[in-house]
N, C-alpha and C positions, 0 to 999 in steps of 0.2 A: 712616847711620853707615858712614864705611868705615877699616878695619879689616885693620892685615898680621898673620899671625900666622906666626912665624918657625920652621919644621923641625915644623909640623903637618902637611904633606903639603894647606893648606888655600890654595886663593887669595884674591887679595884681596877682604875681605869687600864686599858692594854693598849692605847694608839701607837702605832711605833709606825714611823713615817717610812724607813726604810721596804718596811713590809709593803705601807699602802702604796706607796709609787710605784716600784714592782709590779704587785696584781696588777695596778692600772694601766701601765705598760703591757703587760703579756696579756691581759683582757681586749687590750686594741689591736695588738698583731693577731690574736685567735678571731673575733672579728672579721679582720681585712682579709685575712686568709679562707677563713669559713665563705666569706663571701663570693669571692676570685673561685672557691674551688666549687660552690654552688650553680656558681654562673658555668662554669666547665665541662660540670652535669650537664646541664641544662645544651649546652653545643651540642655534649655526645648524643642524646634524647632528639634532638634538630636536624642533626646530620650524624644518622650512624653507620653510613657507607665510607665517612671519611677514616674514621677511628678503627673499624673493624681488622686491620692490618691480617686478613683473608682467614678470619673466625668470626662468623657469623652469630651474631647476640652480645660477644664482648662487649662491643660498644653501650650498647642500653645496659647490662650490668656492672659496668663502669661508672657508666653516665649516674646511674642511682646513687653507686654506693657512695661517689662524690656527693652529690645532692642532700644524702643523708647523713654523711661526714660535716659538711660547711654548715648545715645547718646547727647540727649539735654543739659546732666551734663558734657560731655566731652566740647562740646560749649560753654555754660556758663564759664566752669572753665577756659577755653583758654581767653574768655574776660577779663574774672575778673582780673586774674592774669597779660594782658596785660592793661589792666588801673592800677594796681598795680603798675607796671615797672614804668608807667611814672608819679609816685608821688615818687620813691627812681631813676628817670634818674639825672645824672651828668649835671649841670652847671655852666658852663666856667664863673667866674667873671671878669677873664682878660685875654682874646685869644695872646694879645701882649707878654705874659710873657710866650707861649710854647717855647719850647728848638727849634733852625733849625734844621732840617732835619731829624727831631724824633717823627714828627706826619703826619696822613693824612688828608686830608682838602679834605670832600663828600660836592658837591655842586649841585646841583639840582632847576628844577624850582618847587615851592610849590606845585603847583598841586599836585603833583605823590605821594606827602604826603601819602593823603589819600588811592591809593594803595598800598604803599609800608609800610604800618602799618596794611595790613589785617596778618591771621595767613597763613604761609604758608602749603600747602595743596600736595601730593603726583600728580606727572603729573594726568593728568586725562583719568581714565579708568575704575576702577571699584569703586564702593562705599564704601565696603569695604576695599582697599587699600587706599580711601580716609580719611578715616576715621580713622582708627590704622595708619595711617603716621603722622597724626597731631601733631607736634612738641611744639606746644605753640610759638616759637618764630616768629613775624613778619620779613619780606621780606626785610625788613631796617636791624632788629638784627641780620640776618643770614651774609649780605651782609658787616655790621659793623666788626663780627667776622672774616671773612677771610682774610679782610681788616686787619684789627687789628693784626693779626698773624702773616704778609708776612711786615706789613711797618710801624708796631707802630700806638700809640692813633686816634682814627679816629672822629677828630672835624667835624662839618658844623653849620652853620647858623639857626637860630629860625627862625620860621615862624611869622612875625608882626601878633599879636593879638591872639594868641594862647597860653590857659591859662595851660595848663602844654604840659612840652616836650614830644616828642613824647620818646619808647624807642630805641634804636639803637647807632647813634654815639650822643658824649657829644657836647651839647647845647650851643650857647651862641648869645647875642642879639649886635644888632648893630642899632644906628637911621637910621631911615628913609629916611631921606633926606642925608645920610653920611655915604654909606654904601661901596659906592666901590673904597675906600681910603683903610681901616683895611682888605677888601677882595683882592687886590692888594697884600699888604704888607704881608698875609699870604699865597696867591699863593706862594709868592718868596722862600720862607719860606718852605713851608712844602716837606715833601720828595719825595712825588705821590699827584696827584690832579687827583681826580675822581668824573668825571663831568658826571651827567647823560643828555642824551639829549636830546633836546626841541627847540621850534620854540619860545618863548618869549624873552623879550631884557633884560631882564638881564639874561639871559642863555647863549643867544650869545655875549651879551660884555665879559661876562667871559670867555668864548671860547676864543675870541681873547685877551684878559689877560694872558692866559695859552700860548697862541701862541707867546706872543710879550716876555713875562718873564723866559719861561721855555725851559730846550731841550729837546724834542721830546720823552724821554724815563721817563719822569716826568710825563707825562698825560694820563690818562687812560680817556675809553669816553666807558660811561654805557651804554646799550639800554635794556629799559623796556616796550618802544611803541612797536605799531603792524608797518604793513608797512606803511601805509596813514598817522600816525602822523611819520614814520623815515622818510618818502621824504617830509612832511610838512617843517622838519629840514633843510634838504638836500638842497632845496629852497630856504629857507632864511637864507642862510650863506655866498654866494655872494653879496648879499645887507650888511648885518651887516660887515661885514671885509671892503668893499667899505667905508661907510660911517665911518667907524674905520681909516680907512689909510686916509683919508682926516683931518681927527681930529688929528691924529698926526703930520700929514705932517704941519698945521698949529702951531705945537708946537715944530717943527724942527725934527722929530726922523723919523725914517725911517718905509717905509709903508711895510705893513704885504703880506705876500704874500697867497693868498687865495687855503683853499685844497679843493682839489673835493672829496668828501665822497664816497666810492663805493653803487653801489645802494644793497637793501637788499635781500640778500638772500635766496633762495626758499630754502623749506623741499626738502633732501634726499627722502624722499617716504611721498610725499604729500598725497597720501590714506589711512597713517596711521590714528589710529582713538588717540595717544597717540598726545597728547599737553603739554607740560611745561610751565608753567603760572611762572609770575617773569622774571628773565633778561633770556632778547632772545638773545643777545651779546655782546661782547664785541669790540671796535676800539682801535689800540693800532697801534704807530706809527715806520718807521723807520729812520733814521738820517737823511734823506733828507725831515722827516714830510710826509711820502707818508704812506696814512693811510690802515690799514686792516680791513675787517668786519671780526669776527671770531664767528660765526653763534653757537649760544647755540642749538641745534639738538638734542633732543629726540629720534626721526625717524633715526637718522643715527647705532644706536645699539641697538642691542638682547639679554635680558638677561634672566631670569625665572620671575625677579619680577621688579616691575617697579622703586623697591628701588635700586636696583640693576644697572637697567638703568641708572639713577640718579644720583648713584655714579661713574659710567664709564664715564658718558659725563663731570661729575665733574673732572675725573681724567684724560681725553683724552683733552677735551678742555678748561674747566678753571684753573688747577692750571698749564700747563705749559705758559700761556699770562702771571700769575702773579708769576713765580718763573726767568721768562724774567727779569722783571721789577723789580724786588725784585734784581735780580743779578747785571742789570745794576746801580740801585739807592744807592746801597752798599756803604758804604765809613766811613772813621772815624769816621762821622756827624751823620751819620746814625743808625738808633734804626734797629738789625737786628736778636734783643733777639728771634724771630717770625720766623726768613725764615724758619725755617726747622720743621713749626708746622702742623699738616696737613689744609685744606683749606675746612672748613665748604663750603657747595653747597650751591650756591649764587642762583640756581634759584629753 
């Protein structure tokens, strides 16, 4: 599909489906193959008496250069197929015409883009596990899915100038100069607004958007920073709500009252050597807007494997914030085909 879109700050669009199926095809057989010929290494390296066909060493330098073949073919096939995705991702022609209360609206400062479109990777511990965890999907698409499951279609905004969409939640563009009128109008709009968080100003106008138009159990607030860029946040959210309540107050409406963010929370056992890369938390609010950090913790559970791990911190702390929120946002209006789908791990 290609595609002008006029005073978006966007070039011309390049989707061409025939393309993106292809990559996503040849990015799955390099994959399955990389994989099969990893594992093959890995016999020769286990038993190099079988392989050695009466030359002694072949087999262990067999065994590697497989090892280090499958794996390069597992890499490649993860990209290919994620540049695939975003020549068949979904394009909102007309964000105005979603149904209320039947989609979610992911809102983010661009930057994080580009982290939250790497392939997501097993916490980090061994290479191995690093390795055979590798899902293919990006940190947006994992994040999209759970989303998607617990609150319905998960829209957000194009990045100005970026010539295909990324994959994850469906795309759509908005001008430049006129963008936080239709970004208003579908805060009010959608059923959860899930803001990830950031110190730039249109991160925090939208913040206080969600705060002036939504109740408290509408807004989910993502944390994908470390702690220097979350109290960078933390900082500048007393200036933006200030200069917010002045700007209303000059338009008659009443001024917003400013939340203190809890500061961020230290590891359970900060000596562990296990890290989770992707969301470190979640804040989620209660009716008085008195906000929670709820610490995505690796370190706080023990399991055999760190998939294992993974899934327990999935199921201890992220799906009950979002089966909260899925139960609170419930209602006639509401898409709730999802709540009871299990809750893809967001980090």
């Amino acid at each position: 599909m290609e595609r002008e879109v006029a005073d978006t700050g966007v070039r011309e669009q390049r989707q061409i489906g025939a393309v993106g199926c292809g990559a996503r095809g040849t990015g799955c057989f390099l994959r399955v193959a990389g994989f099969f010929a990893a594992m093959g290494g890995a016999g020769h390296l286990r038993a190099p008496s079988v392989y050695d066909y009466g030359h002694p060493g072949n087999a262990i330098w067999t065994g590697l250069l497989m090892i280090a073949g499958g794996m390069a073919a597992v890499v490649a096939g993860s990209r290919l197929a994620r540049h695939g995705r975003r020549h068949t991702a979904r394009v909102l022609e007309r964000p105005e015409e979603l149904p209320d209360r039947k989609f979610t609206l992911y809102l983010r400062p661009f930057d994080v883009d580009h982290t939250l479109n790497k392939v997501m990777q097993a916490p980090r511990a061994s290479l191995r596990e690093r390795v055979t965890h590798t899902s293919g999907r990006t940190f947006e698409e994992a994040l999209a899915r759970g989303l998607r499951r617990r609150f319905g279609r998960v829209v957000a905004v194009g990045k100005p100038g970026e010539r295909l969409p990324l994959p994850g939640a469906d795309r759509f563009y908005l001008p430049l100069a006129e963008w936080q009128a239709p970004v208003s109008g579908l805060i009010g709009r959608a059923r959860v607004v899930a803001l990830v968080t950031g110190a730039s100003a249109g991160t925090l106008w939208e913040l206080t958007e969600c705060m002036r138009l939504l109740p408290p159990e509408r807004l989910l607030l993502l944390v994908f920073s470390d702690e220097m860029e979350y109290e960078a946040f933390r900082a500048a959210v007393p200036a933006a709500f200030e200069e917010r309540s002045r700007e209303l107050a000059r338009e008659g409406s009443a001024p917003l009252r400013t939340p203190v963010f809890p500061a961020y929370p230290p590891l359970h056992n900060p000596q562990s050597l296990v890290r989770g890369t992707g969301l470190q938390g979640l804040i989620h609010f209660d009716a008085a807007w008195q906000p929670t950090f709820t610490r995505c913790d690796y370190t706080r559970f023990w399991t055999l494997t760190l998939m294992g791990r993974q899934m327990k911190m999935d199921r201890r702390v992220v799906r009950p914030v979002l089966r909260r929120l899925a139960e609170a946002t419930a209602g006639p209006e509401a898409d709730t085909t999802g709540d009871r789908g299990r809750i893809t791990p967001l980090a």
